[in-house]
C-alpha positions as CSV (number, residue, x, y, z in Angstrom):
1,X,-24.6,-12.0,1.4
2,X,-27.2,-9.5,-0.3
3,X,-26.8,-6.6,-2.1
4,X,-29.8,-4.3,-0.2
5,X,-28.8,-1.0,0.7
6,X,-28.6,-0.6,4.6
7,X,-26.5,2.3,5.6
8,X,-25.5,1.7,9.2
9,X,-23.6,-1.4,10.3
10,X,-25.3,-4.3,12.9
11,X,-22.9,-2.3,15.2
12,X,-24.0,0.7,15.3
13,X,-21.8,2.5,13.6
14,X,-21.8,4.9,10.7
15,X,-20.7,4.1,7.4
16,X,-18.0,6.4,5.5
17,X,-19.9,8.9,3.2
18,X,-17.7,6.9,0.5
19,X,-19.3,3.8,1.6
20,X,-23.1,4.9,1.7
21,X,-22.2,6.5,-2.0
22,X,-21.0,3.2,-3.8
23,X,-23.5,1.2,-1.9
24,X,-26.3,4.0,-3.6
25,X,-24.6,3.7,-6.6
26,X,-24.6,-0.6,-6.6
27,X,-28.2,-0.6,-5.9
28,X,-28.9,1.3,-8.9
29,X,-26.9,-0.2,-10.9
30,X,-29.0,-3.5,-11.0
31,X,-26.3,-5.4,-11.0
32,X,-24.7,-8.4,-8.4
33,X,-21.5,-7.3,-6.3
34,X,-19.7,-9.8,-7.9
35,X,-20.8,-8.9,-11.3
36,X,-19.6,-5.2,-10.5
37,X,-16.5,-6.5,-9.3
38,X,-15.2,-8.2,-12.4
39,X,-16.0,-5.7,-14.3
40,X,-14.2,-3.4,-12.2
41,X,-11.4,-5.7,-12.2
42,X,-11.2,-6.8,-8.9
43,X,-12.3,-9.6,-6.4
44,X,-15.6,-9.6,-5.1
45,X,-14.4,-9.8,-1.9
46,X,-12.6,-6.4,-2.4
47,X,-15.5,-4.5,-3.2
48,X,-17.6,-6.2,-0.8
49,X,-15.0,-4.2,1.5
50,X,-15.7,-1.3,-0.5
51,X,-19.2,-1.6,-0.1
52,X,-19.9,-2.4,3.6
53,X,-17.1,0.5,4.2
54,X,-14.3,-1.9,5.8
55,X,-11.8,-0.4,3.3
56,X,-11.2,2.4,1.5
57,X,-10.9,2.4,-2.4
58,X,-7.1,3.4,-3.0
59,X,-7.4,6.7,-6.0
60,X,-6.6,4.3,-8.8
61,X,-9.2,1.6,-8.0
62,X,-11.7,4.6,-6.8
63,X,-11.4,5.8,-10.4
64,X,-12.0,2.3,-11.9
65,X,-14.8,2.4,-10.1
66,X,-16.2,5.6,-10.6
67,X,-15.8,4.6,-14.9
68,X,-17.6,1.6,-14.4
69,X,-20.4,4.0,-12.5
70,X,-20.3,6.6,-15.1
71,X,-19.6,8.9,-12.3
72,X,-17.0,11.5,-11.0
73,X,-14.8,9.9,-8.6
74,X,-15.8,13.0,-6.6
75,X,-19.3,11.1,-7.0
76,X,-18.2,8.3,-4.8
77,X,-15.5,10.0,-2.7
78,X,-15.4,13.6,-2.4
79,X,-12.9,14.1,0.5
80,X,-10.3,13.1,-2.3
81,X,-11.0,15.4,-4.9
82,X,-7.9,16.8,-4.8
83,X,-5.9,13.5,-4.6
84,X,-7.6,12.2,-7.6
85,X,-6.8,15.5,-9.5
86,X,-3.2,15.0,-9.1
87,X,-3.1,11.1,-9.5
88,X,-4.6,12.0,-13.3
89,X,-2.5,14.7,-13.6
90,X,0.5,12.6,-12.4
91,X,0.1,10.6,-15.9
92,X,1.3,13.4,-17.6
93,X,4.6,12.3,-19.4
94,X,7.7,14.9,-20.3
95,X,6.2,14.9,-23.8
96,X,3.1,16.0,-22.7
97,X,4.5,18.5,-20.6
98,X,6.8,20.4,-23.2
99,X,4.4,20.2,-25.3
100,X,6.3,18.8,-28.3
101,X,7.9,15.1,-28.7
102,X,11.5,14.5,-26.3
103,X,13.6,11.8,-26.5
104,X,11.8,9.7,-23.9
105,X,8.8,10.0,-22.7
106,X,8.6,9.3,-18.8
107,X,6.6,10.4,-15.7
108,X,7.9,13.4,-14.1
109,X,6.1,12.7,-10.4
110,X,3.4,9.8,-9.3
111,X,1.1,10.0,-6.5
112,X,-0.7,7.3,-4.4
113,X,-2.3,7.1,-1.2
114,X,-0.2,7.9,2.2
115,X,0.7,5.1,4.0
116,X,-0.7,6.6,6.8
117,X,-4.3,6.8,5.3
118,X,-4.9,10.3,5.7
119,X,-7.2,11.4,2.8
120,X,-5.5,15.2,3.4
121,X,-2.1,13.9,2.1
122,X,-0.6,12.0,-0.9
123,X,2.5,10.3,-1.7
124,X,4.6,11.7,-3.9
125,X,7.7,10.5,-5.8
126,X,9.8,13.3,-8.2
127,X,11.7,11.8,-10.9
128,X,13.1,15.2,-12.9
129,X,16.4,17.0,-13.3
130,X,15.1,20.6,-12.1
131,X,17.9,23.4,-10.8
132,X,19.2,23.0,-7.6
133,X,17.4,26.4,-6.3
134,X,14.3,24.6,-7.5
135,X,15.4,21.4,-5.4
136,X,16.1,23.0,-2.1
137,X,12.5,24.8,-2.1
138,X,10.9,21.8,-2.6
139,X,12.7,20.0,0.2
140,X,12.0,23.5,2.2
141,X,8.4,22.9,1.5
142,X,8.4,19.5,2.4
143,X,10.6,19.7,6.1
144,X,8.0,22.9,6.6
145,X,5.5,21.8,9.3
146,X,2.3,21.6,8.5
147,X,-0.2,24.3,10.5
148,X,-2.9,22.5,12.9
């Protein structure tokens, strides 16, 4: 398997902008897939999916790669710009967050990728005691359906 940049597939179809990105971003690197990988921290047969646009990076290995790049994650994948601003944000521990030291420090929320794929949407799971009035908006919000 090379490493040459060809950004359509043998069957005709288009590659992911995502896709046509990291494979820009390989061939300038100067460096073997497999190389890339490890540093990255995956197999080469994972970003080899990456690359030829069989699989989407999830947000955490997206920002992996866009490190070992020296790029944006944006760079690579812009449809998840905001995804990626709430998966770093998501790191943010109660200590952080009330600005002064508590007696544990814990993630309030995480995020990561739907299940269903959609780059629009992000899963997110709340661990907080918040008031109750607080609560109820925020399963309001989330029962609210979303306009086409």
């Amino acid at each position: 398997m090379t490493d040459e940049v060809e950004h359509d597939e043998e069957g005709g179809g288009d590659l992911p902008e995502w896709a046509i990105r990291l494979q820009d971003l390989t061939a300038k690197a100067g460096l073997p897939q497999a190389e890339l990988a490890r540093r990255a921290g995956m197999s080469r047969d994972a970003y080899n999916r990456y690359f030829r646009g069989l699989t989407r990076p999830p947000v955490k290995q997206l920002i992996v790669l866009a490190e070992l790049f020296g790029v944006a994650p944006t760079d690579i994948d812009p449809d998840r710009a905001g995804l990626v601003a709430l998966e770093d944000a998501s790191h943010r521990s109660y200590e952080e967050m009330a600005g002064g030291p508590l007696w544990r420090s814990q993630q309030l929320y995480s995020l990561s990728p739907p299940s269903s794929g959609d780059p629009t949407k992000a899963r997110l799971r709340v661990d907080a005691d918040v008031p109750l009035d607080t609560a109820m908006t925020i399963i309001a919000l989330l029962q609210k359906d979303p306009k086409p």
